[in-house]
N, C-alpha and C positions, 0 to 999 in steps of 0.2 A: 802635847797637842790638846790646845784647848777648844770644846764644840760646846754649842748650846745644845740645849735636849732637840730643840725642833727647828730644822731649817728648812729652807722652802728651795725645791729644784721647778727650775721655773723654762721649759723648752719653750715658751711664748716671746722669751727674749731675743733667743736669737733669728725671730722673721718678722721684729717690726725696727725702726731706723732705731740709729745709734743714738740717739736723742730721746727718743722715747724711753729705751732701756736703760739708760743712765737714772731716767727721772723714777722709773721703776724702781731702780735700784734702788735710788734714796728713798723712796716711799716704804718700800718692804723693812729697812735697815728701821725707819719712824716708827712702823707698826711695832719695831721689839724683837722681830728674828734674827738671829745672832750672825746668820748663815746662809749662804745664796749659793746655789748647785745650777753650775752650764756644762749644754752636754757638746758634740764634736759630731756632725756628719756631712752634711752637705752644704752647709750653712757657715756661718762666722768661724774663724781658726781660735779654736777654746783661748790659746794663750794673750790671744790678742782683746778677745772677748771678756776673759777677765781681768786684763789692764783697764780696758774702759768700764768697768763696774767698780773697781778701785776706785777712780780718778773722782767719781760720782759718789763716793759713801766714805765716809769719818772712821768707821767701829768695825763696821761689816766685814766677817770674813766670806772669802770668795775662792770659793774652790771648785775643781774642774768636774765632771761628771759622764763621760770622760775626757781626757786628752789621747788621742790616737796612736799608739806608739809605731804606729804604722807610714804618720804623716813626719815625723823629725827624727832628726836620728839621735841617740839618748842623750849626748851631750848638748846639743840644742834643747832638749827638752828640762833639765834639769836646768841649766844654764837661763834660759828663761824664768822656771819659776826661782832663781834665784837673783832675777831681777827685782821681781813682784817683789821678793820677800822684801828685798833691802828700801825697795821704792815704797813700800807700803806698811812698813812696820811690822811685817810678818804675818799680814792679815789674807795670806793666800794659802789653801793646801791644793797640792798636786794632786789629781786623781787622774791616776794612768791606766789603759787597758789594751788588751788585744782587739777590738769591737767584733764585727760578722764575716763570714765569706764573701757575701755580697758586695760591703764597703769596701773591705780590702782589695777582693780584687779587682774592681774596676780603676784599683789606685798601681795596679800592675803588679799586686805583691804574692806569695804564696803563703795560702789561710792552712796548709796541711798541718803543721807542726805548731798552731801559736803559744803552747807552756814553753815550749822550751824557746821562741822568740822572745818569751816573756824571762825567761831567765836569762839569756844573752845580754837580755836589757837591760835589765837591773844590776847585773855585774858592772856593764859598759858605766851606765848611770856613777857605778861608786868610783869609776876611776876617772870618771870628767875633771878635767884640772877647769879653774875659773878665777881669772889674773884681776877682773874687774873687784870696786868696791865690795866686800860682802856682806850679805843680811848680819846684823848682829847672833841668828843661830840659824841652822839651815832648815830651810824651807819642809815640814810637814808633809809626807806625802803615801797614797795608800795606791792596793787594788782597787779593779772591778775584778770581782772573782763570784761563781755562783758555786762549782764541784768543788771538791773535798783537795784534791792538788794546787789549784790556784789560793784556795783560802787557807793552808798550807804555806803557801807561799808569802802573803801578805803577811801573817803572821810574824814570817821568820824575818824575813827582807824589808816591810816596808812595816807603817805605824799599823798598819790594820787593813780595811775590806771596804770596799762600797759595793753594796746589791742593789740591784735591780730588775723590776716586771717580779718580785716575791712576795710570798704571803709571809705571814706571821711565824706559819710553822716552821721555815727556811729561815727564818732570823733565829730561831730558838737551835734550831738544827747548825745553825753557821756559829753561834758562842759556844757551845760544847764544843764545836771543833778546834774554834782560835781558841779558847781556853780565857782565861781572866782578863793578861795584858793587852790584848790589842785592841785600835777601835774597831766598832761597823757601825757601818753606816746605810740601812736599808734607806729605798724609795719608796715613798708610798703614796700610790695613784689616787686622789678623788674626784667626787663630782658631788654637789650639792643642786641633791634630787628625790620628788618623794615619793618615787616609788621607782622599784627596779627598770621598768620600760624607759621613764626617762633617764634616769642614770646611764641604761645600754645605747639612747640614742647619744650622750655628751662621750662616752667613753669604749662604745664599740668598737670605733675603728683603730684606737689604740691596742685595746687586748689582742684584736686580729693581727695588726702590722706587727706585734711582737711573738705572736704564737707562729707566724710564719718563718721566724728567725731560730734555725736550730738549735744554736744554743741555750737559750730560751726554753724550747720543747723541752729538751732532755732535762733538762735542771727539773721542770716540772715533771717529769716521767722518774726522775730520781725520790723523788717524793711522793710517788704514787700513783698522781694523776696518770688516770688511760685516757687514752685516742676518742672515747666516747664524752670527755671530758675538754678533750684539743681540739678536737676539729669543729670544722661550720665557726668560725669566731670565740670557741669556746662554750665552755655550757655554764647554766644560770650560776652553777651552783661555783664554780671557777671563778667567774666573775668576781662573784661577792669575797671571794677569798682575796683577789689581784684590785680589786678596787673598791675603795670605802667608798658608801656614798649613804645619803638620807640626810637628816638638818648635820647644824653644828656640832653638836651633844655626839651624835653618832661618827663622825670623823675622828675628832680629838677620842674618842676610847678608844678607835682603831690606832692611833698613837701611843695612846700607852700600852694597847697589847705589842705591838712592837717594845716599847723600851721594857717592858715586864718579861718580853720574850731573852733580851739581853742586849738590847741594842743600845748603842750608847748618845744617836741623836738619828732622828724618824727627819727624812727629806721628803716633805710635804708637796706631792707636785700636786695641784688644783689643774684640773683639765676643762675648759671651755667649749661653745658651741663655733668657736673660730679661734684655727691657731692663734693667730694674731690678736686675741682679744686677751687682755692681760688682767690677773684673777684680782686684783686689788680688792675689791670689795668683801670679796668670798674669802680671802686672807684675813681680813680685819674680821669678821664673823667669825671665824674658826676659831681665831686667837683669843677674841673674846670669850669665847668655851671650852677654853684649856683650864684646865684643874687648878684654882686658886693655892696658891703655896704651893704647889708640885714641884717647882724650880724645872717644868717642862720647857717654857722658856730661858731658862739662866745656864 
């Protein structure tokens, strides 16, 4: 499984038209990032969402961030990206997860047990028969996993991990767990802004909307943060740990301390003052200030 050091997860795509995200897509793949991360909740169906980023990009790989395992059942899901794979020259990875309580169950499911729906899954996964053409080799595909059992799990069962809503410290804390071989794959929130007030107006309501998500909490309670820390939207000092923000220069270091922490490619999501406003600009400046020769891109 090949990643470039820094990909860009981009949630702006999936709430503007299927035309525009196409044209995004190729614009991001022009600026030099190897890697384009769509995530799955109320919005576009991931597997559908990353055939139309395909269809629009040459090189680009397009991988899921996540795909629901909540929304298909395993053999649709693998089946699918082993569509991607063959249709696209392997330029897709699966990223599969359990997602929230909330999600799930207003999809009618039960959120009580999801490791072990998550191991059900991945059993069912490897016994999927698939009679169609197939990819020349199969399809790349990992966790979303934050605790010590799920990342455990990616480890053993899939190529590796994708994190999410973590600081620095939990990428370092998540490669001592998977050990050498696997990938991860952290997200990492910015805002280019200069100084903290503006950065909490572009990226408040995202630290809130996910500190409100239990699993979420606890992964940060697993690492220390207290409630003095969680609650009210978060405190200053949490912030800055979940979200890079100041010029260019200051983002791109927040990348390398991820990949210095162990990470094997940093998913860059650039946060706006409107979902829908797509980070192009602030993309191309960032990437501009990534460390010459680092092979941060490559």
């Amino acid at each position: 499984m090949q990643l470039s050091r820094t990909g860009v997860w981009a949630s702006q795509l999936g709430l503007v038209p299927a035309t525009q995200a196409r044209d995004a897509a190729a614009a991001i793949e022009a600026q030099g990032f190897g890697t384009l991360w769509v995530g799955e909740a109320d919005g576009r169906e991931a597997l559908t969402h990353a055939g139309l980023l395909l269809e629009a990009t040459e090189r680009l790989v397009v991988a899921t961030g996540i795909a629901n395992i909540w929304a298909r059942d395993a053999q649709a899901m693998i089946n699918a990206a082993r569509t991607l794979a063959e249709a696209h020259d392997g330029r897709f990875v699966l990223g599969i997860g359990a997602s929230h309580t909330p999600l799930v169950a207003r999809r009618g499911h039960d959120y009580t047990k999801p490791y072990s729906a998550m191991e059900e899954y991945v059993e069912a996964m490897g016994r999927a028969s698939y009679t169609s053409p197939p990819p020349a080799s199969e399809p790349p595909w990992i966790l979303a996993a934050l605790g010590p059992k799920m990342l455990r799990l990616a480890g053993e069962r899939a190529e590796g991990a994708h994190t999410f809503f973590v600081p620095a410290e939990h990428t370092r804390w998540a490669r001592q767990l998977l050990g050498d071989g696997p990938v991860l794959v952290p997200e990492q929130a910015a805002v280019l802004a200069v100084d903290r007030g503006a950065a909490r107006g572009l990226a408040g309501n995202h630290v809130a909307k996910y500190l409100d998500l239990p699993n979420y909490r606890r992964n940060l309670e697993r690492l220390g943060w207290t409630a003095e820390d969680l609650d009210d939207g978060g405190s200053d000092r949490l912030f800055d740990a979940l979200v890079a923000w100041g010029d260019e220069d200051a983002i791109a270091r927040r990348l390398v301390e991820h990949l210095e922490a162990g990470a094997d490619q940093v998913a860059l999501h650039v946060l706006t003052e409107s979902p829908t406003r797509l980070p192009l600009a602030e993309l191309e400046a960032i990437r501009a200030a990534l460390p010459p020769g680092s092979g941060i891109l490559g």
